[in-house]
Structures are given as C-alpha cells and as structure tokens.
C-alpha positions, 0 to 999 in steps of 0.5 A, spaced: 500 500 500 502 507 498 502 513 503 496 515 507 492 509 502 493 512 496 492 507 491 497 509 486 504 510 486 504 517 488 510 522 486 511 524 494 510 516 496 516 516 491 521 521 494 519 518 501 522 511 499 528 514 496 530 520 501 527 516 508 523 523 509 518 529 505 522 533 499 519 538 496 519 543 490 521 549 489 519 553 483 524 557 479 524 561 474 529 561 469 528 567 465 526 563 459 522 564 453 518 560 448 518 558 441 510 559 442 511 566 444 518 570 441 514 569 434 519 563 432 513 559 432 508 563 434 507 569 439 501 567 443 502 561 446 498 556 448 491 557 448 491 556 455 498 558 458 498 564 461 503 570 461 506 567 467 508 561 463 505 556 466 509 559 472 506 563 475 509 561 482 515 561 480 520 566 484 521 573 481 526 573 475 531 579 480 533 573 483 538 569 483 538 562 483 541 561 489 537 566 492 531 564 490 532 557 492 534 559 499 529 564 500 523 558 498 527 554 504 526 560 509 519 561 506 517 554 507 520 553 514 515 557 517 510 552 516 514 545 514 520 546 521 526 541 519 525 539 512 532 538 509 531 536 501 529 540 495 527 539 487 529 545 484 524 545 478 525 550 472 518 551 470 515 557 467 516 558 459 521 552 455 526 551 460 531 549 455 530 554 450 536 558 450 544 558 449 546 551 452 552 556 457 546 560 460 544 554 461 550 551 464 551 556 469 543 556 470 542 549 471 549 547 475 547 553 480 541 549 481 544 542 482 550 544 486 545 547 492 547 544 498 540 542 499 536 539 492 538 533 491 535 533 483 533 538 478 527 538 474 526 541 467 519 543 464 521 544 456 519 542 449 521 536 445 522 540 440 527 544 444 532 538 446 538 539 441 544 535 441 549 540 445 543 541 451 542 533 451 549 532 453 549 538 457 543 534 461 546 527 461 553 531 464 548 534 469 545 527 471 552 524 473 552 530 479 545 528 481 538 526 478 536 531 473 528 529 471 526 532 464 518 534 464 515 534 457 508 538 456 505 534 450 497 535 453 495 530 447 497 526 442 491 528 437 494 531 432 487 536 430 487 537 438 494 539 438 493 544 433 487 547 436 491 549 442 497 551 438 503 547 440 506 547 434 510 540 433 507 533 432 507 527 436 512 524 433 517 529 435 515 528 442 516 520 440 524 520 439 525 525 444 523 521 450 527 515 446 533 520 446 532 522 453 532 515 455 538 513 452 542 519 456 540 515 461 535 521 463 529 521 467 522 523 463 516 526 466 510 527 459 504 532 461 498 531 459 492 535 459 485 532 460 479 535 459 481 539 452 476 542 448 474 536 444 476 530 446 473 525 449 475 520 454 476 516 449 481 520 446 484 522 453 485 514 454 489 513 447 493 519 450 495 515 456 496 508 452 501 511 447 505 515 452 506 509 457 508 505 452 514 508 451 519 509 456 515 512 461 518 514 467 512 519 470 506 522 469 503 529 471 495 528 470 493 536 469 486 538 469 485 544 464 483 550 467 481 556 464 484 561 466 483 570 465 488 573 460 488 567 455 484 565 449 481 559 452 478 563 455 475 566 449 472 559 448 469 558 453 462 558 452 463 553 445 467 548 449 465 543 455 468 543 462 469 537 467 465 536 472 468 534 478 464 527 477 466 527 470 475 529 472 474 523 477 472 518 473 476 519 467 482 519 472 481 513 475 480 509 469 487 513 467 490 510 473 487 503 471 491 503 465 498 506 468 503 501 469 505 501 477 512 503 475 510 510 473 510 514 478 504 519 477 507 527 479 500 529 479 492 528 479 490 535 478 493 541 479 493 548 481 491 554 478 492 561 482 485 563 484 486 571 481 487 567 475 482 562 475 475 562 472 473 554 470 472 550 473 471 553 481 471 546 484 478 545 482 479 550 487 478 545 493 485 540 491 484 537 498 477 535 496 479 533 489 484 528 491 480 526 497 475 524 493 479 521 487 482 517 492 475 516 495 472 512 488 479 508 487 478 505 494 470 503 492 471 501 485 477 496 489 482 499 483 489 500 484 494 503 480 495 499 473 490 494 475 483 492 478 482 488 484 
C-alpha cells in the first residue's frame, strides 16, 4: 500500500522511499522564453498558458538562483520546521530554450545547492538539441536531473487547436533520446481539452506509457483570465468534478505501477482562475479521487 492509502504510486510516496523523509519543490524561474511566444513559432502561446508561463509561482526573475532557492527554504520553514531536501524545478516558459552556457551556469547553480538533491526541467521536445542533451546527461552524473515534457495530447487536430506547434512524433524520439542519456522523463498531459473525449484522453495515456515512461503529471485544464481559452469558453465543455474523477481513475487503471504519477490535478492561482471553481478545493479533489479508487477496489495499473 502507498502513503496515507493512496492507491497509486504517488510522486511524494516516491521521494519518501528514496530520501527516508518529505522533499519538496521549489519553483524557479529561469528567465526563459518560448518558441510559442518570441514569434519563432508563434507569439501567443498556448491557448491556455498564461503570461506567467505556466509559472506563475515561480520566484521573481531579480533573483538569483541561489537566492531564490534559499529564500523558498526560509519561506517554507515557517510552516514545514526541519525539512532538509529540495527539487529545484525550472518551470515557467521552455526551460531549455536558450544558449546551452546560460544554461550551464543556470542549471549547475541549481544542482550544486547544498540542499536539492535533483533538478527538474519543464521544456519542449522540440527544444532538446544535441549540445543541451549532453549538457543534461553531464548534469545527471552530479545528481538526478528529471526532464518534464508538456505534450497535453497526442491528437494531432487537438494539438493544433491549442497551438503547440510540433507533432507527436517529435515528442516520440525525444523521450527515446532522453532515455538513452540515461535521463529521467516526466510527459504532461492535459485532460479535459476542448474536444476530446475520454476516449481520446485514454489513447493519450496508452501511447505515452508505452514508451519509456518514467512519470506522469495528470493536469486538469483550467481556464484561466488573460488567455484565449478563455475566449472559448462558452463553445467548449468543462469537467465536472464527477466527470475529472472518473476519467482519472480509469487513467490510473491503465498506468503501469512503475510510473510514478507527479500529479492528479493541479493548481491554478485563484486571481487567475475562472473554470472550473471546484478545482479550487485540491484537498477535496484528491480526497475524493482517492475516495472512488478505494470503492471501485482499483489500484494503480490494475483492478482488484
């Protein structure tokens, strides 16, 4: 059985296996750009990315990483007294999408903090050039470096709508070449995008997971102000709770018990947030999702 009856291999169960203790993350920002953003590929974004580039609570950019490390550490003491190990997490924007020598000295700052035993990096599989791959595999010989890749969907029509700009098969070798420099990789898959049905999520989860999959984040869309979803969203249908949950869980069905799942929902900043508001209470949302999989006798990757 996982942590606290979870019924799935949960990121936090993991890290506790591994460090004997909690780990949590600290959100950095890196200063980065997007190729969606800087008019290489486009200059709008995702659809549902906000200005704040999926960061939006990451330190400020004035800091330096160090210092954004530390001064996460302090904040986090205030309410966490005693706990001693951090991710550094380079979330908001492309976080490889910028010369490999800032790169270089952005990430290596991060991982020789005293304190972080592993550094991860959210980017795209189309900004993983030959010199950042072995930028990163160097890294991974210091500590753990995990690779978070945002594909939402392998559907190509959908991925249009929502303006990714690159198709699955880029997302494909890229998770080939991260496994063979030895790199743990993490895909970002958002439910309830505008026009897919379950089915479509599920065949989503069952192309991802056979490849090798190291974690998954399971991401509730949210719309959010600011953003062109949110132009849409009286044309598109958004989850019921009843409905996030039920599809989750049939997720989970599927999803081999070595996959270690980083996330069952997600956190929007309620300033931001417009849909859907019962995403708001995480708490519940977990609690209810964990809630089903015990009445249903469903563990992860299996029925019971």
């Amino acid at each position: 059985m996982y942590e606290s009856g979870m019924r799935y291999n949960s990121l936090n169960h993991y890290l506790v296996s591994k460090y004997n203790e909690r780990v949590f993350k600290i959100a950095l920002n890196g200063g980065m750009t997007c190729p969606n953003r800087d008019g290489t590929l486009d200059d709008r974004g995702c659809i549902f990315c906000s200005r704040g580039g999926s960061g939006d609570h990451a330190a400020p950019l004035s800091e330096s990483v160090t210092s954004q490390i530390d001064n996460a550490i302090t904040t986090l003491h205030k309410t966490k007294p005693g706990i001693r190990r951090f991710i550094a997490y380079f979330q908001a924007y492309t976080n490889t999408y910028a010369p490999v020598e800032y790169l270089e000295r952005l990430f290596t700052e991060a991982i020789m903090h005293p304190d972080v035993v592993c550094l991860s990096i959210a980017t795209r599989p189309d900004c993983l050039p030959a010199e950042v791959m072995e930028l990163l595999k160097k890294l991974n010989n210091i500590k753990p470096v995990w690779v978070e890749l945002g594909l939402q969907t392998i559907h190509e029509k959908t991925a249009d709508h929502i303006r990714r700009h690159y198709t699955l098969d880029v997302y494909d070798d890229a998770v080939i070449r991260l496994k063979n420099a030895g790199l743990t990789i993490i895909t970002h898959v958002i439910i309830g995008l505008p026009g897919e049905t379950e089915t479509d999520m599920l065949k989503t989860i069952k192309h991802i997971i056979s490849l090798p999959l190291d974690g998954i984040k399971l991401q509730l869309l949210h719309v959010l102000k600011g953003t062109d979803l949110a132009d849409e969203i009286n044309d598109i249908h958004i989850l019921t709770l009843e409905e996030y949950t039920d599809i989750i869980i049939h997720c989970l069905e599927i999803i081999p018990e070595h996959v270690i799942i980083h996330r069952v929902t997600g956190d929007a900043p309620r300033k931001l947030l417009i849909a859907p508001e019962w995403s708001l209470n995480k708490h519940g949302v977990l609690n209810r999702i964990n809630h089903e999989l015990k009445v249903r006798n469903t563990w992860q990757g299996r029925l019971i």
